[in-house]
C-alpha positions as CSV (number, residue, x, y, z in Angstrom):
1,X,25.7,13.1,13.8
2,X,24.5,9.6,13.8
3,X,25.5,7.1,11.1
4,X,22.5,5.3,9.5
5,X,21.7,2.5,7.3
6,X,18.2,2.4,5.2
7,X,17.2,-0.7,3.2
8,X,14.7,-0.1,0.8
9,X,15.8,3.4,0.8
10,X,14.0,3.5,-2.7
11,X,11.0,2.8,-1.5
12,X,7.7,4.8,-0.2
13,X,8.6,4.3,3.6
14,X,12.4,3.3,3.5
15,X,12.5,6.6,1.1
16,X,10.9,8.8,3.7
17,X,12.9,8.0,6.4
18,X,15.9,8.3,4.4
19,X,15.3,11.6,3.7
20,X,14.1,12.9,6.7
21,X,17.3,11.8,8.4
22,X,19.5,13.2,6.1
23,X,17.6,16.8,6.7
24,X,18.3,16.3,10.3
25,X,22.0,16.0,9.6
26,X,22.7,12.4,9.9
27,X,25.1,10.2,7.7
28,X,23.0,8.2,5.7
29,X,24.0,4.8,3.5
30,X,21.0,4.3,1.6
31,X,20.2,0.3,-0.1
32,X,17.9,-0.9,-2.6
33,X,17.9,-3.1,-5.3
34,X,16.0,-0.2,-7.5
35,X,18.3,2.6,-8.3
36,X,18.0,6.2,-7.6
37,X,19.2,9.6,-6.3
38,X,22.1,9.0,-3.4
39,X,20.8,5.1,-3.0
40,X,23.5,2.5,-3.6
41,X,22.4,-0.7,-5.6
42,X,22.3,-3.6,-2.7
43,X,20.2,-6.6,-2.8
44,X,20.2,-7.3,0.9
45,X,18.9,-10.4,0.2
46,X,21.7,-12.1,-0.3
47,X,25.1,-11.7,1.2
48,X,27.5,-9.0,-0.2
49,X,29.6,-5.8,-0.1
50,X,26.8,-4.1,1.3
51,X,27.7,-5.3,4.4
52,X,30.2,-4.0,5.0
53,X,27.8,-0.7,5.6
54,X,26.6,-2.0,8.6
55,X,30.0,-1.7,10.8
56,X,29.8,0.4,13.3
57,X,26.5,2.1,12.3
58,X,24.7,3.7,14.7
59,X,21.3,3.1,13.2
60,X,19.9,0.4,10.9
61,X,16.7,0.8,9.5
62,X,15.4,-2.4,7.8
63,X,12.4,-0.9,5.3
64,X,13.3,-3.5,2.3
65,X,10.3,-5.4,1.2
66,X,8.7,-6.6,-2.0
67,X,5.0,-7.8,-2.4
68,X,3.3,-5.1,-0.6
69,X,1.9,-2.8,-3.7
70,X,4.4,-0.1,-4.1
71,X,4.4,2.2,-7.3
72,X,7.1,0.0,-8.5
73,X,4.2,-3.2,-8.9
74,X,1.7,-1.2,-10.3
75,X,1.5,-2.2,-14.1
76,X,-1.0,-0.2,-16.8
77,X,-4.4,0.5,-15.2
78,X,-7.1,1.9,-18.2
79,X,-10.7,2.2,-18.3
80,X,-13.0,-0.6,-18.8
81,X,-9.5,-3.4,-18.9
82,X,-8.4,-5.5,-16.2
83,X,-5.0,-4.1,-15.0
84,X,-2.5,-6.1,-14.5
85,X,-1.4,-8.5,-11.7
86,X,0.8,-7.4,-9.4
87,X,1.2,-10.2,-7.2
88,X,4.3,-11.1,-6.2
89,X,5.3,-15.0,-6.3
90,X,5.2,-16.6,-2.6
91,X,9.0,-17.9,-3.2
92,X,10.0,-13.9,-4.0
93,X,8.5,-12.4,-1.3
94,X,10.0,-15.3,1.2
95,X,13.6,-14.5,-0.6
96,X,13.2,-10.4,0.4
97,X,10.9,-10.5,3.4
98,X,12.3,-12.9,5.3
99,X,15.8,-14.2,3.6
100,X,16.2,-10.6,3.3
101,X,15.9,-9.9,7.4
102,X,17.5,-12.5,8.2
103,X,20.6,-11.3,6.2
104,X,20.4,-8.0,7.7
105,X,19.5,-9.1,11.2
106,X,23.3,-11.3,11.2
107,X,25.2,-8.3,9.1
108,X,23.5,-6.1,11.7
109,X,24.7,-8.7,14.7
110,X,28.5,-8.9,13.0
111,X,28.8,-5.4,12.8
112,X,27.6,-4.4,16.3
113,X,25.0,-2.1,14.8
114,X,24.1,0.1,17.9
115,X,20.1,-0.6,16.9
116,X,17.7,-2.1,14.8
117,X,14.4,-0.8,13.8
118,X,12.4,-3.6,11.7
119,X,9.4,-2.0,9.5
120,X,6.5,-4.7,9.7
121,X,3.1,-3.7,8.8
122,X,-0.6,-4.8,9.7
123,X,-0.7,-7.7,7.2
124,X,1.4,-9.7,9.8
125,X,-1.3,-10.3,12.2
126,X,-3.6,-12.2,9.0
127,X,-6.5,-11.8,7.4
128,X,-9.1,-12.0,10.5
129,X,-7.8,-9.2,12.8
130,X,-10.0,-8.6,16.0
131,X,-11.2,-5.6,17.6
132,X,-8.1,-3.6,19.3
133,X,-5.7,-6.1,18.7
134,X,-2.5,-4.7,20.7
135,X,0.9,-5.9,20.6
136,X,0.6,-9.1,22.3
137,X,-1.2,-10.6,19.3
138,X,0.4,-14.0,18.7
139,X,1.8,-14.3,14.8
140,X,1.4,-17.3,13.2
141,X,0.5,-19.4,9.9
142,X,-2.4,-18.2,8.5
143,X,-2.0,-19.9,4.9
144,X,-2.1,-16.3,3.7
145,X,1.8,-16.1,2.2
146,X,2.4,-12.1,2.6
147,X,0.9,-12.5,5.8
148,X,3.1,-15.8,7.3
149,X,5.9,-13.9,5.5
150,X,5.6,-10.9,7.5
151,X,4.8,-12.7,10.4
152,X,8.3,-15.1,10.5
153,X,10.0,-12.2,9.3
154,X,9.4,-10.5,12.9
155,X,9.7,-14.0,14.7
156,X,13.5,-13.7,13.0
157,X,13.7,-10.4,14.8
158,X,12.6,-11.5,18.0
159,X,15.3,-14.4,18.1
160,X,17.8,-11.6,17.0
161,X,16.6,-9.5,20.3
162,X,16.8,-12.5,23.1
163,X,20.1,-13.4,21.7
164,X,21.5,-9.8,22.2
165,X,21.0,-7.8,19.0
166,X,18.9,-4.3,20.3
167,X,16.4,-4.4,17.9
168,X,12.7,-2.6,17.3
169,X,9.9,-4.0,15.3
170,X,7.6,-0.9,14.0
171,X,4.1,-2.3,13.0
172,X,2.4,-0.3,10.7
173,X,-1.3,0.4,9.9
174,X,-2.1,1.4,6.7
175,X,0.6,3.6,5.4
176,X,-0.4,6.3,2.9
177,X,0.7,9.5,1.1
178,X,3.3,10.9,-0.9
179,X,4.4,8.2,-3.0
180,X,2.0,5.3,-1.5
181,X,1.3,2.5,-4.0
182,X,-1.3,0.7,-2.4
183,X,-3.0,3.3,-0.4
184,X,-2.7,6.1,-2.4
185,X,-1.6,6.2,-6.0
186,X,-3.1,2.6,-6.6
187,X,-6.4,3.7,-5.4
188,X,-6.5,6.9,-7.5
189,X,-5.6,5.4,-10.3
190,X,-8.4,2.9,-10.7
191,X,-10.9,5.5,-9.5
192,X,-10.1,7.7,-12.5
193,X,-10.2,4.6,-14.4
194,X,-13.7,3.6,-13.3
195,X,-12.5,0.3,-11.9
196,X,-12.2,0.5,-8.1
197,X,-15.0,-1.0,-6.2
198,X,-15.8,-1.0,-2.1
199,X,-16.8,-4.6,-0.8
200,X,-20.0,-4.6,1.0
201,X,-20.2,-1.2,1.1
202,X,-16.9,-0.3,2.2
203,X,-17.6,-0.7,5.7
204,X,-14.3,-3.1,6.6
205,X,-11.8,-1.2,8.9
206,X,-8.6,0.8,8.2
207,X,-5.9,2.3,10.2
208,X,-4.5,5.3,8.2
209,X,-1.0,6.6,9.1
210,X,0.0,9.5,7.3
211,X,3.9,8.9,5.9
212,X,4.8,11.9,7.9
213,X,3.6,9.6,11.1
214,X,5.5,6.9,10.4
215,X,8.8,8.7,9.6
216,X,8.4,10.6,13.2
217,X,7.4,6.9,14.7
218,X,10.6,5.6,13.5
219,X,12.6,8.6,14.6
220,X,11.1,8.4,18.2
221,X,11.4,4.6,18.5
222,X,15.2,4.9,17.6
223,X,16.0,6.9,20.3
224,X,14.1,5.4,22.9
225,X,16.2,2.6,25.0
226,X,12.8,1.4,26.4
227,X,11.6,0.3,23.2
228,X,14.5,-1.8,22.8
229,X,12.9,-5.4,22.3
230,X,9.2,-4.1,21.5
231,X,6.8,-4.7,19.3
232,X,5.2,-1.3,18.4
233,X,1.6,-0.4,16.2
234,X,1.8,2.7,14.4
235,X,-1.2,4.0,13.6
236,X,-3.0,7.5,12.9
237,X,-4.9,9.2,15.6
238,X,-8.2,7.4,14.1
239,X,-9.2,4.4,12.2
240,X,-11.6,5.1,9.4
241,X,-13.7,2.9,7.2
242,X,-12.9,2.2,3.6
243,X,-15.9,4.0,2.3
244,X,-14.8,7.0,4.5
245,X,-10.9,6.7,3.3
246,X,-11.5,6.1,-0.6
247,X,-14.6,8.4,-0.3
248,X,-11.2,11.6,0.2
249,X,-9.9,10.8,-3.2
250,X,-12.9,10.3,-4.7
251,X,-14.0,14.1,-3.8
252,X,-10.2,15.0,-4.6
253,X,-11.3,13.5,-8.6
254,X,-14.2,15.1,-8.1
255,X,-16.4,11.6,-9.2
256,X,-18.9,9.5,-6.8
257,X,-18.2,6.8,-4.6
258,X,-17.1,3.9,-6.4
259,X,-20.0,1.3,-6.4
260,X,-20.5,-1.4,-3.8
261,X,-20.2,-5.5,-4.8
262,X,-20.5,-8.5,-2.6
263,X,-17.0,-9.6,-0.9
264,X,-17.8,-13.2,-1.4
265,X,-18.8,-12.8,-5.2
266,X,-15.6,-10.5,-5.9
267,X,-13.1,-12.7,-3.9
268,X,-14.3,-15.4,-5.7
269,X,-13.6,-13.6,-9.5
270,X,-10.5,-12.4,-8.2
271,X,-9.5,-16.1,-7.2
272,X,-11.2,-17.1,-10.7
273,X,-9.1,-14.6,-12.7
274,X,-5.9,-15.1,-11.4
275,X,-6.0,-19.3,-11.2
276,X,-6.9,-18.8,-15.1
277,X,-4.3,-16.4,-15.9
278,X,-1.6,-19.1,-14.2
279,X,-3.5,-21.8,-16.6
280,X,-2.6,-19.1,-19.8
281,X,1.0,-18.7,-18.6
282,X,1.4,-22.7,-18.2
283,X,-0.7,-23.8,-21.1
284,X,1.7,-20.5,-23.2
285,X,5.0,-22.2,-21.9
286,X,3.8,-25.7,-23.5
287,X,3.5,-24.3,-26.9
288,X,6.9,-22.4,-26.5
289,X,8.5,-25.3,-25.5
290,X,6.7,-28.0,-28.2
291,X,6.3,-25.5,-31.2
292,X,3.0,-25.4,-30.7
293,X,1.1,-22.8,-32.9
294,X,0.5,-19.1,-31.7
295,X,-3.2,-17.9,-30.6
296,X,-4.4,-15.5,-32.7
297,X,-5.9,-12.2,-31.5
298,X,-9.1,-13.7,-30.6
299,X,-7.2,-16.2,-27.9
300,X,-7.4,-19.3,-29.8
301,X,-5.1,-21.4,-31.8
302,X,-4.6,-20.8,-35.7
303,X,-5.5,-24.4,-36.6
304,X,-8.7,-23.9,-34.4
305,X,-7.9,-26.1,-31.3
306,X,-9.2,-25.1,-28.5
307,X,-7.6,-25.8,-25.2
308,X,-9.6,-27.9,-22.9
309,X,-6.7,-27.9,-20.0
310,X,-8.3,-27.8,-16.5
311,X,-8.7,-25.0,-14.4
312,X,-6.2,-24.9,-11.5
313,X,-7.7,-24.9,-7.8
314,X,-9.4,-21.8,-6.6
315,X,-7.4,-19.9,-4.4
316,X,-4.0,-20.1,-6.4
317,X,-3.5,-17.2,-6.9
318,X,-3.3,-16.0,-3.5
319,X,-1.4,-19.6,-2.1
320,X,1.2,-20.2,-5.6
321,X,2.6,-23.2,-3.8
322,X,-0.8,-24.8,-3.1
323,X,-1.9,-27.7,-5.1
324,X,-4.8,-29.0,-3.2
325,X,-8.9,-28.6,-3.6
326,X,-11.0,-25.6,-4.3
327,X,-11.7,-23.3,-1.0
328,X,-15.1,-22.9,-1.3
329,X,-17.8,-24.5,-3.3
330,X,-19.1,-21.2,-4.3
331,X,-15.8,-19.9,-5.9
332,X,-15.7,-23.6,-7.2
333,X,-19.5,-22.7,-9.0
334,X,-18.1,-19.5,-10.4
335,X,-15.1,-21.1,-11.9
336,X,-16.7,-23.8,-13.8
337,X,-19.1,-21.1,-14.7
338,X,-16.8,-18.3,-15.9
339,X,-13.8,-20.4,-17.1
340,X,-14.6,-20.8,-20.4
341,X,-14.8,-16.7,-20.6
342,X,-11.9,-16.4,-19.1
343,X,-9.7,-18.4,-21.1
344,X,-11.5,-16.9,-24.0
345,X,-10.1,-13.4,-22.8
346,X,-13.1,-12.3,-21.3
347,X,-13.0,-10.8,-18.0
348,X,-16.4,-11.3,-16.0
349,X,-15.3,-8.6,-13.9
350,X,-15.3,-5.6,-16.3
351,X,-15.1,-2.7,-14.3
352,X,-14.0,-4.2,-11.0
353,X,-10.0,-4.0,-9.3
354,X,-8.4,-3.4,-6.4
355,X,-5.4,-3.9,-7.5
356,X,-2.8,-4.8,-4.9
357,X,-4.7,-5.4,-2.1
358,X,-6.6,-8.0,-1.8
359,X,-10.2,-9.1,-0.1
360,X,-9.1,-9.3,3.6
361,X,-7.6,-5.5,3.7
362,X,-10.7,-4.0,2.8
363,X,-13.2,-6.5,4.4
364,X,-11.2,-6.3,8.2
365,X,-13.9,-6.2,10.8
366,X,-11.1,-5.2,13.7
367,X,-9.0,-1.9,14.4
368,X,-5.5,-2.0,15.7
369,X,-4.3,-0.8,19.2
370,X,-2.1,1.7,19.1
371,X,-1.6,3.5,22.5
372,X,1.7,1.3,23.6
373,X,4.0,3.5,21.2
374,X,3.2,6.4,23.3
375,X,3.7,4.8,26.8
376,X,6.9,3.4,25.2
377,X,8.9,6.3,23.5
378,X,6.7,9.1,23.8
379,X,5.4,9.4,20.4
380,X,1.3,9.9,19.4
381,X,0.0,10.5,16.0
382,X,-0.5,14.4,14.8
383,X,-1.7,14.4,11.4
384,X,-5.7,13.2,11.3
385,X,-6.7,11.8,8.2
386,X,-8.2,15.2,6.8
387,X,-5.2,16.9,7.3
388,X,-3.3,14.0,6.0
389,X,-5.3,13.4,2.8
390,X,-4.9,17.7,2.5
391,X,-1.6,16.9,2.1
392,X,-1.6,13.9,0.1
393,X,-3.8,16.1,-2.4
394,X,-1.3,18.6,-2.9
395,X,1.3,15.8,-4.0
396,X,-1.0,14.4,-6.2
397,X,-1.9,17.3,-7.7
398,X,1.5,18.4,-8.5
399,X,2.5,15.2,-10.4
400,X,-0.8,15.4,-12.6
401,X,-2.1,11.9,-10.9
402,X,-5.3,13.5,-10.3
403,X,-5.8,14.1,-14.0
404,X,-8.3,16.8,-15.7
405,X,-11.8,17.1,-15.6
406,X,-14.1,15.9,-18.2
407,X,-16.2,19.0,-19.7
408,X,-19.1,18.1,-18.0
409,X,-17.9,17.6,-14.4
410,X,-16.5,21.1,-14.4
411,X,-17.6,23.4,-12.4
């Protein structure tokens, strides 16, 4: 019986794992900041008693990560409003994604953990990912924060490695099923809702990994000496478009394909949207602070004021820190054209989300490599994204997230 440590044991993957090796008989210590059934509260972000977990484990498994669209972002989705953001601030997601490894990487070193396995995703390699990227893929700045996140997060690993410290990084496709925010729950959501939409037709690339995939992944890499230092894709036995991958939970609601928009003229509303919510939130904290009056339901001041504040710089919302020009002059057109909506309350948008994920994931015009996990340790994807949805169907099903048919869509 091994001993095991799981960060992010509350989580969609760290959850999985956590539970799988429990049923195979290990001694599990699960972490999280979120509490739940056998996890104990840890914010591995920071320095404390947790650490003392790590001594002598046989097994860490660093899952721990914020900003990635798990059920725990997802705020109020309802037909015909904009949901909610669930963007995570750039500092936050630097704190837990890299602070957070680093943390564990030197409690790890200190407590001569016997191995390491780091859970990276796609996202890592940026937003322009080409054609059967494999593992040798440089990571770098991108400007994209999750992305350069993700990406020094796994440079922190590698300097872990060469200085001694047997460690793993496991970099996942596009992770879905059972308790998936972003790829599953999120999507199904804003389908029943009427708000999901595919970008140029949905024709961008995916690589689907069934949850039950990933848990076996991590279970093979962990007892494989050879992939001791490695950098390893997981992925499902085949990619699949978006228009293919939605198109399962669309027939699982029993509703047509959600309806095809330009990327450039959504990326450019979704940049729009969020750079004029950050002006609200600014503009709100003014009044707080200088006993300014309240706005009334229709979004304007009692005494009839009307705010005349400038729009932030396009692309804000996705770079918080960045206080430089617009990105484009045709977001820059759209802004000065839909600004004064927006502040008013009105979203251009209407019936169009994605919620967590954002332009790039759905628009990718390049499919990962993923043959060196099998050369490595032995392990090859099993459950094909039919199979996989068939099972993600049943879960959904269960917990009512697939919700009842209207009258006249019965059957």
């Amino acid at each position: 019986m091994a001993r095991v440590v799981v960060t992010g044991a509350a989580g969609f993957v760290g959850g999985a794992i956590a539970h799988a090796l429990r049923g195979r008989g290990d001694d599990v210590v699960a972490l999280d900041v979120a509490r739940g059934p056998g996890v104990h509260a840890a914010d591995v972000s920071r320095p404390g008693d947790w650490e003392k977990e790590l001594v002598g484990a046989d097994l860490v498994v660093h899952a721990a990560a914020v900003g990635m669209g798990g059920v725990g972002e997802l705020p109020p989705i309802r037909a015909g409003r904009p949901a909610g953001s669930s963007r995570v601030p750039a500092a936050q997601m630097r704190q837990v994604l890299l602070g957070g490894t680093a943390t564990v990487l030197d409690a790890a070193a200190r407590g001569r953990v016997g191995r390491v396995i780091h859970l990276s995703c796609v996202s890592a390699l940026g937003p322009d990912l080409a054609d059967g990227v494999d593992e040798t893929a440089p990571v770098g700045l991108t400007g994209d924060p999750r992305a350069d996140t993700l990406a020094a997060a796994e440079q922190a690993v590698g300097a872990a490695t060469a200085s001694g410290l047997p460690a793993t990084i496991l970099r996942l496709g596009d992770a879905y099923g059972p308790r998936a925010g972003r790829w599953t729950v999120w999507p199904v959501l804003l389908l029943r809702a009427g708000r999901f939409v595919l970008l140029d037709g949905g024709t961008g690339w995916l690589n689907p990994v069934h949850i039950d995939d990933v848990v076996a992944a991590a279970i093979a890499a962990a007892g494989s000496e050879a992939a001791v230092g490695e950098v390893l894709h997981v992925t499902g036995p085949e990619p699949a478009t978006v228009a293919e991958f939605v198109g399962c939970y669309s027939r699982m609601l029993d509703l047509p394909a959600p309806r095809s928009v330009p990327a450039r003229m959504y990326g450019a509303l979704d940049d729009a949207t969020h750079a004029v919510g950050r002006l609200r939130g600014r503009v709100e904290s003014r009044r707080q602070a200088s006993g300014e009056p309240e706005p009334t339901a229709a979004g304007r001041p009692e005494h009839g004021a009307a705010d005349r504040a400038g729009v932030p710089a396009v692309g804000a919302a996705e770079h918080p820190d960045a206080t430089g020009p617009s990105t484009g002059a045709v977001a820059l057109g759209l802004v000065r054209g839909i600004g004064s909506r927006l502040a008013a309350g009105v979203d251009p948008r209407q019936r169009m989300d994605l919620g967590p994920l954002a332009v790039a994931d759905v628009t990718r015009s390049g499919r990962l490599a993923g043959d060196r996990i099998t050369a490595v340790t032995g392990w090859q994807p099993r459950v094909d994204l039919a199979d996989g949805m068939g099972r993600t169907e049943t879960w959904l099903r269960d917990r009512g997230l697939l919700g009842v048919n209207e009258p006249s869509r019965t059957r």
